[in-house]
VOPAGU-2260 file (C-alpha; in pm, 1 decimal, decimal comma):
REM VOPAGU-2260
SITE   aa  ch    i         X         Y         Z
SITE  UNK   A    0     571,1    -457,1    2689,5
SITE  UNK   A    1     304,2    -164,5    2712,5
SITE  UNK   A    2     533,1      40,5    2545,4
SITE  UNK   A    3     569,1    -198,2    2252,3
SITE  UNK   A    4     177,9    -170,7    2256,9
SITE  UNK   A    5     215,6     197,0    2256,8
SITE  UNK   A    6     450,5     272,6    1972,4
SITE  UNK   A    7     235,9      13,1    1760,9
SITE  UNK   A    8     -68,9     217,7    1834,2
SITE  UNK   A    9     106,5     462,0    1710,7
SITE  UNK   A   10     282,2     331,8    1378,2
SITE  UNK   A   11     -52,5     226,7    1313,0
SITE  UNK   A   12    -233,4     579,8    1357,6
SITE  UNK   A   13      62,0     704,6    1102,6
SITE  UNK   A   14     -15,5     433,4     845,8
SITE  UNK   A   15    -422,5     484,1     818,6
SITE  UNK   A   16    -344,6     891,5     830,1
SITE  UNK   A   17    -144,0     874,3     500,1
SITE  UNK   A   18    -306,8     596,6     370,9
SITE  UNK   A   19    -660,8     801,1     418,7
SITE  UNK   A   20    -473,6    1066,8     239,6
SITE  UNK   A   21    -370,9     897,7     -88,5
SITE  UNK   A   22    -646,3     748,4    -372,1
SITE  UNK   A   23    -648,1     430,9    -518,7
SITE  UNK   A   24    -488,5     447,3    -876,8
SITE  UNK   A   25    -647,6     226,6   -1161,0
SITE  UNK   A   26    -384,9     -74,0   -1264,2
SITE  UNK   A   27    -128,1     -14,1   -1539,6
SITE  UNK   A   28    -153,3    -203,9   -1839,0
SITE  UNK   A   29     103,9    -222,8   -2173,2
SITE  UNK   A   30       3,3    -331,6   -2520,5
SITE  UNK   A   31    -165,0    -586,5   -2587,2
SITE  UNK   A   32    -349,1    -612,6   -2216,6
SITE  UNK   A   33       1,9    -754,9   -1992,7
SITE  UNK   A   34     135,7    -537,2   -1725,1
SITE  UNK   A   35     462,8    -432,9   -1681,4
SITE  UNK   A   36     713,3    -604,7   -1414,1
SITE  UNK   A   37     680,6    -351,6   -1194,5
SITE  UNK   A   38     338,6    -330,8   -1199,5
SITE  UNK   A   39     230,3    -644,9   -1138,2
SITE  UNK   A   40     484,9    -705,7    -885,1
SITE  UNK   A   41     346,2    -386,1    -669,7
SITE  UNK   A   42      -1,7    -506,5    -743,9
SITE  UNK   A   43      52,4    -835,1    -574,7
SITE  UNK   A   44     174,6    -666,5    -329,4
SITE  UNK   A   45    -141,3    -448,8    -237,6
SITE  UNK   A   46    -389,2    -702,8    -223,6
């Protein structure tokens, strides 16, 4: 079990590093004001 605890410690430290290093990225809009499929799907993802 503390090794679980470990490794998640771990993934965790990984995940904040790179997600430190990125930016956050206005939303993508088409014509006329609807987003794309892909879009929106990614942004409902992130929230």
């Amino acid at each position: 079990m503390k090794f679980k605890s470990n490794s998640t410690d771990f993934f965790s430290r990984i995940v904040n590093w790179l997600s430190e290093l990125g930016s956050d990225r206005p939303l993508i809009n088409r014509k006329g004001g609807s987003q794309d499929p892909f879009s929106k799907l990614m942004n409902r993802i992130s929230r």
